[in-house]
Structures are given as structure tokens and as C-alpha cells.
C-alpha positions as a printed Julia matrix, in Angstrom:
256×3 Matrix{Float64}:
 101.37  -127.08  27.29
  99.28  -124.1   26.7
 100.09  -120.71  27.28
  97.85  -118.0   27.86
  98.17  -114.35  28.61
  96.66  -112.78  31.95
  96.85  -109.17  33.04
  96.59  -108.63  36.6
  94.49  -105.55  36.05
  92.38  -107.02  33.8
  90.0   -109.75  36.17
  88.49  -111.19  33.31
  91.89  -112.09  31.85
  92.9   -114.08  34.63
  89.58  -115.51  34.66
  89.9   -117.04  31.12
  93.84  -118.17  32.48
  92.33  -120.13  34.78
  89.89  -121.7   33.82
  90.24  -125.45  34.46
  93.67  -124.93  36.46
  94.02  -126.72  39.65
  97.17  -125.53  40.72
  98.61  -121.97  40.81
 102.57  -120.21  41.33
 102.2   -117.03  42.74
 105.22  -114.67  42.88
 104.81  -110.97  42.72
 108.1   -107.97  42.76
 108.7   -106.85  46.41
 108.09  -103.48  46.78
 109.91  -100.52  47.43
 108.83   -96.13  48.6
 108.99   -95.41  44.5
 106.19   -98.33  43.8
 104.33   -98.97  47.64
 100.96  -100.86  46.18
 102.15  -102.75  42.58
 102.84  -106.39  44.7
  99.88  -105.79  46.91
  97.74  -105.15  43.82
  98.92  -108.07  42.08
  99.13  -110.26  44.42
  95.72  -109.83  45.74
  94.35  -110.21  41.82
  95.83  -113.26  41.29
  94.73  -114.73  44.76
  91.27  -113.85  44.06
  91.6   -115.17  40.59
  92.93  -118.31  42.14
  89.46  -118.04  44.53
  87.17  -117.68  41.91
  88.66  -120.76  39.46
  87.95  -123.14  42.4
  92.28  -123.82  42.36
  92.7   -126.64  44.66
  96.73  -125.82  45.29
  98.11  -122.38  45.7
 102.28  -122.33  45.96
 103.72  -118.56  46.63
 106.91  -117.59  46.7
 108.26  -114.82  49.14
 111.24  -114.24  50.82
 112.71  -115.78  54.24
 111.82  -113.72  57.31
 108.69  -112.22  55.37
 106.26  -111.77  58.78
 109.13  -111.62  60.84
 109.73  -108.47  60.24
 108.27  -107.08  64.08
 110.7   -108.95  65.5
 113.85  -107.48  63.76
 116.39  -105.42  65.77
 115.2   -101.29  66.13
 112.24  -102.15  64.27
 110.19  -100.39  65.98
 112.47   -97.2   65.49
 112.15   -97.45  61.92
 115.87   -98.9   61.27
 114.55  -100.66  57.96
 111.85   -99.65  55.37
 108.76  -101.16  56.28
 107.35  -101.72  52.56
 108.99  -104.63  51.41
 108.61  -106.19  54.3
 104.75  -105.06  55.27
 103.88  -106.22  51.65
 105.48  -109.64  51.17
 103.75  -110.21  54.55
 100.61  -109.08  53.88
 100.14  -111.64  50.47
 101.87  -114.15  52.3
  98.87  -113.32  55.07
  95.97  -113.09  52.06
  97.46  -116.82  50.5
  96.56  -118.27  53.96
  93.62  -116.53  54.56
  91.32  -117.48  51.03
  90.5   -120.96  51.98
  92.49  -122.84  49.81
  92.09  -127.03  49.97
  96.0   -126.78  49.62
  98.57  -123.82  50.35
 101.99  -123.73  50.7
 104.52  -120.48  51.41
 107.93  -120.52  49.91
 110.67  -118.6   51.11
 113.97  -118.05  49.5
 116.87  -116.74  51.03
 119.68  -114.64  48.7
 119.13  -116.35  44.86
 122.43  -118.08  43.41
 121.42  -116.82  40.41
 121.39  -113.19  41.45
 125.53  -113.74  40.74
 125.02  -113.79  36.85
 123.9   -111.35  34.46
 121.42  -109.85  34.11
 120.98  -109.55  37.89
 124.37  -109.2   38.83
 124.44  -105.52  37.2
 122.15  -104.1   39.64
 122.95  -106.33  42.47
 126.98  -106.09  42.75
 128.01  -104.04  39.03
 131.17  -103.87  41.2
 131.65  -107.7   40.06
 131.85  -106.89  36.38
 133.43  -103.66  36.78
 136.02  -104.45  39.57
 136.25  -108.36  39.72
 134.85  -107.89  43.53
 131.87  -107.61  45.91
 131.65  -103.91  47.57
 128.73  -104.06  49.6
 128.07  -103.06  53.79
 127.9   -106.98  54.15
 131.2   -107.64  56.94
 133.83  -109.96  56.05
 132.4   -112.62  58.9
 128.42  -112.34  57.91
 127.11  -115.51  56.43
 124.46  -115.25  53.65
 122.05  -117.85  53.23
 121.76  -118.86  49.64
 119.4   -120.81  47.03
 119.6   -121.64  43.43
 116.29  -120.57  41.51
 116.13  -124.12  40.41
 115.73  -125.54  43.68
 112.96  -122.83  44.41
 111.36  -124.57  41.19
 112.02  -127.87  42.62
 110.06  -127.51  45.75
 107.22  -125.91  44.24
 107.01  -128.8   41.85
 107.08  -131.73  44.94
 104.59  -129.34  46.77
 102.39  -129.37  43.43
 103.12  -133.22  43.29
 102.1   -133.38  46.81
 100.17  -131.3   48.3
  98.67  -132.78  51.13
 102.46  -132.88  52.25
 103.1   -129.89  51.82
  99.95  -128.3   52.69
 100.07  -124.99  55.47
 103.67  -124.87  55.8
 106.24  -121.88  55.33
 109.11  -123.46  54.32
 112.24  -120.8   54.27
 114.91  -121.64  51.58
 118.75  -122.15  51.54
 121.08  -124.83  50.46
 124.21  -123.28  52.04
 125.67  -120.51  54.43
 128.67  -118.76  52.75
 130.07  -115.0   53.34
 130.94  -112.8   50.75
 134.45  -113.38  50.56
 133.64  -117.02  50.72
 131.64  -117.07  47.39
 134.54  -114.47  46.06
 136.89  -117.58  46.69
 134.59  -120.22  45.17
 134.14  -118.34  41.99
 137.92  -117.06  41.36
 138.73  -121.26  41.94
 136.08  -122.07  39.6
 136.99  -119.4   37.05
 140.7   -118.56  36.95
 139.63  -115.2   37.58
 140.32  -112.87  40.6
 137.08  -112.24  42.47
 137.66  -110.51  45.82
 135.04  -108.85  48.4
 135.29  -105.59  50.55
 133.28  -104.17  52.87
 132.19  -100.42  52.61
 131.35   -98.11  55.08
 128.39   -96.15  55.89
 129.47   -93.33  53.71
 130.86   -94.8   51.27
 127.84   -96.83  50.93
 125.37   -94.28  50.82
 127.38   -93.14  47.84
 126.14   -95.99  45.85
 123.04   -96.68  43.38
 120.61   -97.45  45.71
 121.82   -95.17  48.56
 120.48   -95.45  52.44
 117.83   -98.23  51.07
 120.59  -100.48  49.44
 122.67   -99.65  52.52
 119.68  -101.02  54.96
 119.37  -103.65  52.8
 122.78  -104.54  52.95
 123.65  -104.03  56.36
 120.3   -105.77  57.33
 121.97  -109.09  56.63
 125.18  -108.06  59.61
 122.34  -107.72  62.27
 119.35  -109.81  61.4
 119.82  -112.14  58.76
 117.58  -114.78  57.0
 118.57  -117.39  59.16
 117.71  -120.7   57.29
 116.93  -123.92  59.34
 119.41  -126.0   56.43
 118.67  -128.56  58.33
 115.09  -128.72  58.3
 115.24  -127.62  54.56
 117.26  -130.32  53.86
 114.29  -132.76  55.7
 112.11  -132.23  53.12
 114.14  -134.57  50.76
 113.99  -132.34  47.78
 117.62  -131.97  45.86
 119.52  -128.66  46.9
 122.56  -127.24  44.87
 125.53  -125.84  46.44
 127.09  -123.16  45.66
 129.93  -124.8   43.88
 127.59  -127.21  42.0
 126.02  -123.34  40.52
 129.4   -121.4   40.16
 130.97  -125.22  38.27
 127.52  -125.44  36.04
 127.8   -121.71  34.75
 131.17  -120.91  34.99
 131.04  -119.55  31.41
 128.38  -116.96  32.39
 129.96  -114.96  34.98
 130.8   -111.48  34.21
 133.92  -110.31  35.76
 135.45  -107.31  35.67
């Protein structure tokens, strides 16, 4: 193996990169009001990278209801912030459009590993702090979840085979579990109390990430990323559950 460095603002560099690759992972940070064009600049330099190498198989890697988003609940009233959404669709759209021989579209629901440090700080802090999930998520929502291993997984059958795998957008999840659920899988796994509440509005907004993580959050209650498991399951690659990930790095979790 060979690794090379590549600057997405420098052409040339991803030129050199690529020279002599066949098959490319694409994955870019979704965006958000205090960065609107970073993923769509990105994205669109590695894609035409990709173009210009002659890359026979392109994977990417977005998010599960990615050019959906027209057909969520109010949003045409402007319920949720249209930037991470627009933006994962619009590279997802740009993947498809190039010409690649081979393309596939990959799209993970909520990460398993999101749970552990480092992530877990700015995702729940509450966990380390507080031993417990405070989020706008109710009691009774289900959250689709995928280990970053599996992600890996399918991108690596898709490279194996990519005539298989070639023009679909396959969404990702290996299980549906609620936030107290997962609370109750990790505190048995553990020996440590993990609970889950649900805030309000208000309280909410009081958080880190204010009305977006509250949109976010409250996102999953209405809409959802609603995850065919079934047909994820029909592709035959290996998913983890949840209490395969919480057994395998039980020592890792930071709780409060």
C-alpha cells in the first residue's frame, strides 16, 4: 500500500493521487449555515478528479434520506435547514451524473460508533457527564443504526463487485433501537447506569447546538431514516448489532 497526499484545492494534487487508481471512496463533511459550500467544493474536486483519472468505480458515502429531503414533513415551510440536506444531495446527484462505468451511493443511517469518544462528546456529552442520553428524540422513536465497519464492508463487496453493485443507493442500518433501548444495552453490557430523557423544546434550545441540534434531533420523531433492514440485509454483506458493538468496545465507553 501506498499512500499519497491530495488536497482538494489543489487539482493537480489529486491528479498525481490518482493516477493509475481504478477505484475511488468518496465521503465529504455535511454541511451546515457556518460552512454552506466546503462539501460541495470537495466533493465536486474529487469527482472531477475521479473523471479525469479514467476511475472505473466510484463508491460515495452519504447519509439515508439524502434526496429525500422534498418529501419531508413542512418542508416546504422551512421546518429543517436545507444545507445539509441540499448538499449531500447535490454530490450524491454529481456521482451519478459524471459517467462513471461503475457507481454506487451509500447511505448510512445514525453511526454505532458515534456512541464512543471522540464523537460521543459532541454528539450526547450528556453520556460522559450524566451517564444518560438528553436529546428531543421521544422515548418511543426508533433510530436506525450502523457500525462504521459495516459501512466499510459494503464499500469493499461493491469495490469487489461492481457490476453488482453498480447504480444503486443502498441506505444503511443493521438495527432499529430507541434511545432508551441502546441506554439499556449499554448499562447490561457495562455495569454502568446509562439512562435516556427526553428534553423539551426549551430546554433543548438551551443546548450546544441550539434550534439546529434541536431540528436535528426532533427530525428523527417525525421523519426518520427509515431503513429497508430487510433489503439491507439482501445484499448478503455481514451487519453488526448493536450488542455485537456495545460487547466488542465495552472498555471504550465514556460514562459519566
Amino acid at each position: 500500500m501506498e499512500v499519497v497526499k491530495g488536497d482538494f484545492l489543489d487539482p493537480g494534487s489529486l491528479d498525481a493521487a490518482l493516477t493509475g487508481v481504478e477505484g475511488v471512496f468518496s465521503m465529504q463533511m455535511g454541511s451546515h449555515p457556518g460552512d454552506p459550500d466546503t462539501e460541495i467544493v470537495t466533493g465536486r474536486a474529487l469527482i472531477d478528479a475521479a473523471w479525469r483519472a479514467g476511475v472505473d468505480t466510484v463508491v460515495h458515502t452519504s447519509v439515508a434520506r439524502a434526496g429525500d429531503q422534498e418529501n419531508f414533513v413542512d418542508w416546504d415551510k422551512g421546518r429543517w435547514e436545507p444545507l445539509y440536506w441540499n448538499n449531500k444531495a447535490a454530490v450524491i446527484d454529481m456521482v451519478k451524473a459524471k459517467g462513471f462505468r461503475h457507481w454506487v451511493i451509500l447511505k448510512p443511517a445514525m453511526i454505532m460508533d458515534n456512541l464512543l469518544p471522540p464523537m460521543v462528546d459532541s454528539m450526547w456529552p450528556s453520556l460522559r457527564e450524566r451517564g444518560r442520553f438528553e436529546t428531543a428524540v421521544e422515548a418511543e422513536t426508533g433510530i436506525d443504526w450502523i457500525a462504521a465497519k459495516d459501512i466499510g464492508a459494503f464499500a469493499a463487496a461493491a469495490f469487489a463487485d461492481p457490476a453488482r453493485f453498480h447504480g444503486h443507493e443502498i441506505s444503511l442500518a443493521a438495527e432499529l433501537a430507541s434511545y432508551p433501548e441502546v441506554a439499556e444495552k449499554i448499562t447490561r453490557a457495562t455495569g454502568k447506569p446509562v439512562s435516556a430523557i427526553t428534553l423539551s423544546k426549551e430546554e433543548a434550545l438551551t443546548q450546544p447546538y441550539g434550534e439546529l441540534g434541536y431540528q436535528h434531533e426532533s427530525w428523527n420523531n417525525v421523519e426518520g431514516y427509515k431503513v429497508d433492514l430487510e433489503a439491507v440485509r439482501s445484499w448478503g454483506v455481514p451487519l453488526t448489532s448493536l450488542d455485537e458493538f456495545i460487547a466488542q468496545n465495552c472498555s471504550k465507553f465514556a460514562i459519566g
